[in-house]
C-alpha positions as CSV (number, residue, x, y, z in Angstrom):
1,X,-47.6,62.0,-44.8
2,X,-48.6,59.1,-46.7
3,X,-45.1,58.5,-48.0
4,X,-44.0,58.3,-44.2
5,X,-46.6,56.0,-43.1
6,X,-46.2,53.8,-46.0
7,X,-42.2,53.5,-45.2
8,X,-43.6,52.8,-41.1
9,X,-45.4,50.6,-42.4
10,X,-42.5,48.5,-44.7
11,X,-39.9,48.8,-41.8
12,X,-42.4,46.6,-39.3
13,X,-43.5,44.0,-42.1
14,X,-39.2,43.5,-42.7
15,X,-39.0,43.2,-39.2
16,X,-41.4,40.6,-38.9
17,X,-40.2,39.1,-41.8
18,X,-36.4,38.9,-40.4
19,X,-38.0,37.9,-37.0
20,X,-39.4,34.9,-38.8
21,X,-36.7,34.1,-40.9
22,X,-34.4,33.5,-37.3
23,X,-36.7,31.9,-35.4
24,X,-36.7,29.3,-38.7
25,X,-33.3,29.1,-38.2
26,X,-32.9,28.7,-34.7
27,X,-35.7,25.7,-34.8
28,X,-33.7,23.8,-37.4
29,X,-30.8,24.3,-35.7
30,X,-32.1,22.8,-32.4
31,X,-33.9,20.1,-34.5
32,X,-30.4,19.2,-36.2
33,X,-28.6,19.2,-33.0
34,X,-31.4,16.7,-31.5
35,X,-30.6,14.2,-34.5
36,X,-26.8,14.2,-34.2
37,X,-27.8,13.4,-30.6
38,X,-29.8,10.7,-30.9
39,X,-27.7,9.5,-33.7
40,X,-24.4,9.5,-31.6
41,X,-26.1,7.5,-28.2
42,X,-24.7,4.1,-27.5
43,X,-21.1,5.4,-29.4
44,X,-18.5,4.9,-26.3
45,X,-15.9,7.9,-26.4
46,X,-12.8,6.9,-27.7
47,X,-10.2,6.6,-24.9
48,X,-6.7,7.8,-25.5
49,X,-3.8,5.4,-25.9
50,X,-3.2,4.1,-21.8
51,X,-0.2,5.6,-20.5
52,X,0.0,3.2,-17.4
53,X,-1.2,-0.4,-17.4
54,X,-4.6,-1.4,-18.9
55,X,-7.0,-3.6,-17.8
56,X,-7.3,-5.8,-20.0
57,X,-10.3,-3.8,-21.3
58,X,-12.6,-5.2,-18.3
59,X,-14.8,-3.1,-17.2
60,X,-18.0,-3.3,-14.6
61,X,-20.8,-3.3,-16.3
62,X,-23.2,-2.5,-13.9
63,X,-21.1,0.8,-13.4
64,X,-22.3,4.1,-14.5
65,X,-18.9,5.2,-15.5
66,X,-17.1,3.5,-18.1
67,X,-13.7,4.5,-17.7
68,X,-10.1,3.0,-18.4
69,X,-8.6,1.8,-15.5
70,X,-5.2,1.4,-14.4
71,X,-3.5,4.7,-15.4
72,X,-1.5,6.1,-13.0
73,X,-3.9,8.9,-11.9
74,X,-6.2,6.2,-11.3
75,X,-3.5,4.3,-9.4
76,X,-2.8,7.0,-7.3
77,X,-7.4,8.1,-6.6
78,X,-7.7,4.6,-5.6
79,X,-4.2,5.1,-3.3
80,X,-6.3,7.5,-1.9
81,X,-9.7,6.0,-1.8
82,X,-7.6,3.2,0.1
83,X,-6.2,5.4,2.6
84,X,-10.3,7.1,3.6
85,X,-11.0,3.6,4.3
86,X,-8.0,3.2,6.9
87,X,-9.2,6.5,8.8
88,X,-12.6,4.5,9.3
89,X,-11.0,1.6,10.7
90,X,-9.4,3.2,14.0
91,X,-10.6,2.1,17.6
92,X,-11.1,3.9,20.6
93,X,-10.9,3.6,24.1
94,X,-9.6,-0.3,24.1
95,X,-8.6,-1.7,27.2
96,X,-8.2,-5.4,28.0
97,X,-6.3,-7.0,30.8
98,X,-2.8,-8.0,29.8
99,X,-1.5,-11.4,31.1
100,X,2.1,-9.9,31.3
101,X,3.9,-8.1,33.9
102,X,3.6,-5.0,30.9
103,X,0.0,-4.4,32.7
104,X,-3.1,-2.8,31.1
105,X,-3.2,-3.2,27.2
106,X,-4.3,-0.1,25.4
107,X,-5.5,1.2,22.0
108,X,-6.8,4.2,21.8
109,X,-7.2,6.2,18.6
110,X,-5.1,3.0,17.3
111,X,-5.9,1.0,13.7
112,X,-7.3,-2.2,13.2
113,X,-6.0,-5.1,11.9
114,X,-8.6,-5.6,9.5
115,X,-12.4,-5.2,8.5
116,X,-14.9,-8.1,8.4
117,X,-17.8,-8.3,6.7
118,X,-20.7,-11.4,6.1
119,X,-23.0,-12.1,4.0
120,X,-25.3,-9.5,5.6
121,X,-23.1,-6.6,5.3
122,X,-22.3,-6.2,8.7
123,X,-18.8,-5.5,9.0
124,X,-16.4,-5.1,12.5
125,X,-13.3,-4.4,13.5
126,X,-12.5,-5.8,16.4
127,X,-8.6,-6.4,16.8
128,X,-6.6,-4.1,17.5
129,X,-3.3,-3.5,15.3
130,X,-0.9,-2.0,18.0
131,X,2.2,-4.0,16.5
132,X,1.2,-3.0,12.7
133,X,-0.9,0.1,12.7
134,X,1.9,2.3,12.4
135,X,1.9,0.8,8.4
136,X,-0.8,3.1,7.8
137,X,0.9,6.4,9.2
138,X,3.7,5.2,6.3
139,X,1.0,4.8,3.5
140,X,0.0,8.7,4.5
141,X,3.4,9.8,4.2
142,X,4.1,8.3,0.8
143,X,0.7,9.7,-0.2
144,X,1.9,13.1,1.1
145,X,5.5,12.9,-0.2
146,X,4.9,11.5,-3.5
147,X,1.4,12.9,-4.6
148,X,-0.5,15.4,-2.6
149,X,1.1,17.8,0.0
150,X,-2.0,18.3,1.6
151,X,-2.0,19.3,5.1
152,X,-5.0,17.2,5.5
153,X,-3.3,13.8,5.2
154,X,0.0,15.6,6.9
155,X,-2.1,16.2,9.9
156,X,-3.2,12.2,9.6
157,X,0.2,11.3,10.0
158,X,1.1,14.1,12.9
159,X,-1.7,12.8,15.0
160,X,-1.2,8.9,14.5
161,X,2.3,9.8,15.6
162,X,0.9,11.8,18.8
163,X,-1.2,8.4,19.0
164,X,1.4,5.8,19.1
165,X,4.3,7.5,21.0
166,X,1.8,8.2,23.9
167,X,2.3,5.0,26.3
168,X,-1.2,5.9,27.6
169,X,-3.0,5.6,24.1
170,X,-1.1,2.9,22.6
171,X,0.1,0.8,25.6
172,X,2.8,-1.0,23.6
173,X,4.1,-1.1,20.0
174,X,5.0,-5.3,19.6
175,X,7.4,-5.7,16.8
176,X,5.8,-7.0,13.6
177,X,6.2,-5.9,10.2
178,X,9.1,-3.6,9.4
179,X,7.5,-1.1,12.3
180,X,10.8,0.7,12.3
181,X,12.0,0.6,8.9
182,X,8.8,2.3,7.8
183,X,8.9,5.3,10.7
184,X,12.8,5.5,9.4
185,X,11.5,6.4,6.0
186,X,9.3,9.4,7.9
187,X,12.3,10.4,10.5
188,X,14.7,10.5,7.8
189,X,12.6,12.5,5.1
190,X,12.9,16.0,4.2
191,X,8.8,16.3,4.6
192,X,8.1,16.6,8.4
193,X,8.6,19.7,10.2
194,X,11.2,19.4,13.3
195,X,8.6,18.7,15.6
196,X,7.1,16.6,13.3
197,X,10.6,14.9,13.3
198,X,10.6,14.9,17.2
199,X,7.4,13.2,17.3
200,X,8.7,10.4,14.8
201,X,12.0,10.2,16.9
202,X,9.9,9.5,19.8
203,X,7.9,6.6,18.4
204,X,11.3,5.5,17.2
205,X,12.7,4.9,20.4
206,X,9.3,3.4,21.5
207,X,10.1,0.3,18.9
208,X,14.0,0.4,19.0
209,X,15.2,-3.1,18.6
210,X,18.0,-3.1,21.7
211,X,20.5,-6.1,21.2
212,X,20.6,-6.4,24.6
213,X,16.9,-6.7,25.5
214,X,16.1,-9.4,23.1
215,X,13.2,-11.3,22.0
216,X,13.0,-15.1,21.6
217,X,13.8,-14.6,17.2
218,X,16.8,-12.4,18.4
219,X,17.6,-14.9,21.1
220,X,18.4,-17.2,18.5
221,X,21.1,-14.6,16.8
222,X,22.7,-13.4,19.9
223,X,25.2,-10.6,20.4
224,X,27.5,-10.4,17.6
225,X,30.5,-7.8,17.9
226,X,32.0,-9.1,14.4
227,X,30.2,-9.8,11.2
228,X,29.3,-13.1,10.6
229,X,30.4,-14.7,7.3
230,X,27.6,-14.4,4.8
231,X,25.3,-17.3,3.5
232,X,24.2,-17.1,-0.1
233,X,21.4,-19.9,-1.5
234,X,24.4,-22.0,-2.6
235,X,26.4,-22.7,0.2
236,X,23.6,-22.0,3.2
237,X,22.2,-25.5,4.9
238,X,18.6,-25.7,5.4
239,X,16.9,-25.2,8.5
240,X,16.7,-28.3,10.9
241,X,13.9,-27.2,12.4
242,X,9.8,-27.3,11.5
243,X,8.6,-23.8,10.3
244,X,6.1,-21.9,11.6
245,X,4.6,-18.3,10.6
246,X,7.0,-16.8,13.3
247,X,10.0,-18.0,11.2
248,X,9.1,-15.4,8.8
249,X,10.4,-12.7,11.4
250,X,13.9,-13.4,10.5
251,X,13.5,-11.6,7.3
252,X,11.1,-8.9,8.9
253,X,13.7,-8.3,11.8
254,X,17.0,-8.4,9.6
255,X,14.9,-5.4,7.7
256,X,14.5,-4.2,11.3
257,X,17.7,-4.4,12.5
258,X,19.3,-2.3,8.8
259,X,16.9,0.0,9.6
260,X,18.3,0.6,13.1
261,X,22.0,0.7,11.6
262,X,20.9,3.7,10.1
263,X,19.3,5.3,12.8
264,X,22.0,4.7,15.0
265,X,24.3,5.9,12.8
266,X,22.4,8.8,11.8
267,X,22.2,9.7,15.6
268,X,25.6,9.5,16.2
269,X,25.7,6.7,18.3
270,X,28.2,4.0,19.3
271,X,28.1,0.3,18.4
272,X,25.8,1.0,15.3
273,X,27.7,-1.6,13.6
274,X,26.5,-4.1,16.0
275,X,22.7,-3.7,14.4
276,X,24.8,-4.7,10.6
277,X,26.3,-7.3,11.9
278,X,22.9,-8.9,13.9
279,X,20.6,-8.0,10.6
280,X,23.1,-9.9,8.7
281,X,22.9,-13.1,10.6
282,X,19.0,-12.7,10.7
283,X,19.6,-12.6,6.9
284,X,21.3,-15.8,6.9
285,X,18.9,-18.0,9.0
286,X,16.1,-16.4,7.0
287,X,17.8,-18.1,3.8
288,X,18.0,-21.2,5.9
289,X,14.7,-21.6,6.5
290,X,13.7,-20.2,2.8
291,X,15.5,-23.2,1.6
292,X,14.0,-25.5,4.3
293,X,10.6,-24.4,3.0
294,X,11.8,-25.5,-1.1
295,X,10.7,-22.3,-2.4
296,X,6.9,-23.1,-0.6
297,X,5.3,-20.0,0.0
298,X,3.1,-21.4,2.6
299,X,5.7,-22.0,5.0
300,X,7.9,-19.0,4.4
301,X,7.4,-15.7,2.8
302,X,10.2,-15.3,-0.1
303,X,9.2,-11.8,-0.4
304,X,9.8,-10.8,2.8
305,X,12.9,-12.4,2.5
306,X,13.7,-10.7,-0.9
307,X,13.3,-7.4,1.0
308,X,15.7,-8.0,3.6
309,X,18.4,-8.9,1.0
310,X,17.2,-5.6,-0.8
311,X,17.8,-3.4,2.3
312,X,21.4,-4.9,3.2
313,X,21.6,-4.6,-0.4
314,X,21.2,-0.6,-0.4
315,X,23.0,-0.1,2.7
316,X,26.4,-2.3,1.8
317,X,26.6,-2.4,-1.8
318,X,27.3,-6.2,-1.9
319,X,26.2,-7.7,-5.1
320,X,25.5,-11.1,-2.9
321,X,22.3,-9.3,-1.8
322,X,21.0,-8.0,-5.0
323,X,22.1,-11.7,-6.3
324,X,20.3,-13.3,-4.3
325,X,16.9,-11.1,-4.5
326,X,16.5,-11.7,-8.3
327,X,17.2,-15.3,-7.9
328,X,14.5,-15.1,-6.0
329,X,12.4,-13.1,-8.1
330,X,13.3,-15.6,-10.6
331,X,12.0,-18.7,-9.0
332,X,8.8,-17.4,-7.9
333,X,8.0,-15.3,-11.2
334,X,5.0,-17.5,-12.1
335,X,3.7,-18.2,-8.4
336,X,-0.5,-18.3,-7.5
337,X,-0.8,-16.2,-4.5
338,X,-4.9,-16.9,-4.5
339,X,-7.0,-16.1,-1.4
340,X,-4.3,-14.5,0.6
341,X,-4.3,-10.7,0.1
342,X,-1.4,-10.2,1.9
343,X,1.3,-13.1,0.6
344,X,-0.1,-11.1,-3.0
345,X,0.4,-7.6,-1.7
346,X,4.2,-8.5,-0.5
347,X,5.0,-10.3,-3.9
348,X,3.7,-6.7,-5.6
349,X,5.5,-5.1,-3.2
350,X,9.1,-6.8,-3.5
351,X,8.9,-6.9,-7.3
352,X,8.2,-2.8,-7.2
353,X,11.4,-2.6,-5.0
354,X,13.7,-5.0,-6.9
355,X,13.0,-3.0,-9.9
356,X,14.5,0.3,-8.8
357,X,17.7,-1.8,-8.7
358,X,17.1,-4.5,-11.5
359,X,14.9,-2.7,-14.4
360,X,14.6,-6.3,-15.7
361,X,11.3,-6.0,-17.8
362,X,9.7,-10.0,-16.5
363,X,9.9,-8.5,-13.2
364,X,7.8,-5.3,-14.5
365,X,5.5,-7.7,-16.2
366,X,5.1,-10.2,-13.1
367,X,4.2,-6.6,-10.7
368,X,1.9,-6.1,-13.5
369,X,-0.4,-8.8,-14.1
370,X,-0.7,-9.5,-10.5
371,X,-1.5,-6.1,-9.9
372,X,-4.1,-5.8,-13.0
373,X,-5.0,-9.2,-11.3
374,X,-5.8,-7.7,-8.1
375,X,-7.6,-4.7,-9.2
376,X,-10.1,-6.7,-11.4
377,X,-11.0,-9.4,-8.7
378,X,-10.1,-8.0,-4.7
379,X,-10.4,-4.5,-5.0
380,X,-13.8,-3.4,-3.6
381,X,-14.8,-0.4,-6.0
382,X,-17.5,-0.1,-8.7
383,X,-15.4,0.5,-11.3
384,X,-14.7,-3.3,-11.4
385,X,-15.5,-6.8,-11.4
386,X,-14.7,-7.2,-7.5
387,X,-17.1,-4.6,-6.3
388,X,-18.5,-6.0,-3.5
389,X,-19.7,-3.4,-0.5
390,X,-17.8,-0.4,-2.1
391,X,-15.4,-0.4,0.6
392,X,-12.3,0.8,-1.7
393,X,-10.1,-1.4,-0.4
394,X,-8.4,-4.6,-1.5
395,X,-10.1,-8.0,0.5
396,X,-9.8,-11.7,1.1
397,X,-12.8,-13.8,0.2
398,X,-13.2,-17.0,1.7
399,X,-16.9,-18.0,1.4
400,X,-16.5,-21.3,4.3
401,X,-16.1,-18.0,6.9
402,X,-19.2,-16.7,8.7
403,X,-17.1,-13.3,7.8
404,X,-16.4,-14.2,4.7
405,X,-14.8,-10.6,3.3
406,X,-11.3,-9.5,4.9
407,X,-9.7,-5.7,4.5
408,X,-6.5,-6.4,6.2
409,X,-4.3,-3.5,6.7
410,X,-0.6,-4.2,5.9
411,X,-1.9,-6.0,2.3
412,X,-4.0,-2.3,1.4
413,X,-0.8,0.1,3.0
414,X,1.9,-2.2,1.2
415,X,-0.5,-1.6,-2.3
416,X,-0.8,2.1,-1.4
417,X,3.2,2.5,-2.1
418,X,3.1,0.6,-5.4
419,X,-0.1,2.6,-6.5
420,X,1.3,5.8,-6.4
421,X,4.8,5.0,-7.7
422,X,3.4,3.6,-11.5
């Protein structure tokens, strides 16, 4: 009996014993891992080698997060981030008197052309973007079609195109910037359902440039039932004329006008080499007035004209266009574009495009640094040194404006391409 309680006895004390002996263990453990702790804060994580485009190692550093920036699932979060901030920028119920015998001018559900902000934070957006809104249904697309096939931003781009091919919700569609060519890209895809498709067709013939129902640029071009012979920067005369901002819609309509070559001839229609032969002499008095203008990007947009030698480029196969795009690209390879978002945006955007055709790597590196440029300064985000009202969107600042911050549209849809193509 003894013997028995004697062994009870043993078995408890070496279970106390064992008891202690873990919970020893368990406090040094904890103790241990507190010291690696506090040894290892303030030790940034090492970041892998970038696989897209750094940053030149600039970071915000008032920002929480330290991350690198630039890489191309960054790229394509701040496509993204850009393309919430378009949704917020829509108007509704618009109606204003129109001067013309067109009647009522309406936007309804419509974009705006930009967002301004002061000094006090108070933003507004108060012009409507009938005649460029429909760049932001594109943005979508790509965004769908290249990175995300979420129904979400599929149903963005189905209901903008309910919007704008409803005559009593957008009451006209002006021409602007490449309008058509940009809905082609939709029509044309393999993305959209056939209704979808139906709904883009309809839009589409909303905006079809019609030779014979011309506008005062097409005026100027007239009908044209044989090709005209072709300029190039050596033998073209410069433009008699003074520029204006509108003489940049010769090279925005020739881009048109290729755009509707295809559609027509997608369609099956007659006469679609009619729309060839007129984008090709919108091409030529484009270079006119690009060599009026001596290579000044203040009186004429190379860039839009370097992307209307780049679509008669893909469309004919004549080395003349191509030619003349990267002579372009060339002269302006080490151009300021400072305070003006958008002349920036389109010199990103036509060195992305001329190097699908012409991988020539000072063209990669001029996207590059104008792009790493842009990010670090005009894009309104924490993560970097132009945070300003966490918009996430790219902006204008000109501090002599009672608004003095601009997110304008066509600059942030044009930058939503290049983002999600690194």
């Amino acid at each position: 009996m003894e013997t028995k309680k004697s062994r009870l006895i043993g078995g408890i004390l070496v279970g106390v014993l064992i008891l202690i002996i873990g919970l020893f263990l368990i406090f040094s453990g904890n103790l241990k891992l507190k010291r690696e702790t506090a040894n290892n804060e303030g030790i940034k994580p090492q970041t892998s080698k970038n696989q897209g485009y750094s940053l030149n190692g600039q970071f915000n550093k008032n920002s929480k997060k330290k991350r690198e920036l630039f890489t191309p699932e960054y790229a394509r979060s701040a496509a993204l981030k850009i393309l919430g901030w378009m949704n917020k920028t829509r108007l509704y119920n618009i109606r204003l008197d129109n001067p013309s015998s067109n009647g009522e001018f309406v936007c309804d559900g419509g974009y705006a052309v930009s967002e301004n902000c002061n000094a006090a934070k108070q933003c507004s957006t108060r012009m409507v973007a009938n005649n460029i809104g429909l760049i932001s249904t594109w943005a979508h697309y790509k965004y769908y079609q290249q990175v995300d096939r979420n129904s979400s931003i599929l149903s963005v781009v189905e209901n903008d195109l309910q919007t704008y091919g409803n005559t009593k919700k957008i009451s006209a569609i002006q021409p602007a910037i490449w309008n058509f060519k940009l809905i082609y890209e939709l029509w044309s895809g393999q993305e959209l359902t056939s209704d979808q498709k139906k709904l883009a067709w309809d839009v589409l013939y909303r905006m079809q440039h019609d030779p014979l129902i011309i506008n005062p640029i097409e005026k100027q071009v007239g009908m044209l039932e044989a090709m005209p012979p072709l300029l190039t920067l050596d033998t073209a005369t410069p433009y008699e004329g003074e520029l204006t901002e509108r003489d940049n819609f010769f090279s925005i309509f020739s881009s048109e006008y290729t755009a509707s070559f295809l559609f027509i001839r997608d369609s099956k229609v007659e006469k679609e080499q009619l729309y060839l032969n007129i984008a090709t002499e919108l091409y030529n008095q484009a270079m006119r007035r690009y060599i009026k203008s001596n290579g000044n990007s203040s009186l004429f947009n190379p860039y839009y004209f370097g992307i209307a030698a780049l679509d008669l480029y893909q469309i004919t196969g004549n080395d003349d266009f191509l030619t003349t795009a990267s002579r372009l690209a060339d002269r302006h390879i080490g151009d300021e574009c400072s305070n003006n978002i958008t002349l920036c945006a389109s010199r990103v955007y036509f060195y992305h495009e001329l190097l699908k055709v012409n991988a020539k790597q000072e063209y990669m590196q001029a996207r590059n640094e104008l792009l790493q440029k842009l990010f670090t300064q005009s894009f309104d985000n924490e993560d970097v040194a132009g945070y300003r009202l966490g918009k996430n969107a790219f902006y204008t600042e000109r501090k002599e404006l009672e608004e003095s911050l601009s997110y304008e549209l066509i600059p942030n849809a044009l930058l939503v391409r290049v983002l999600i193509e690194l």
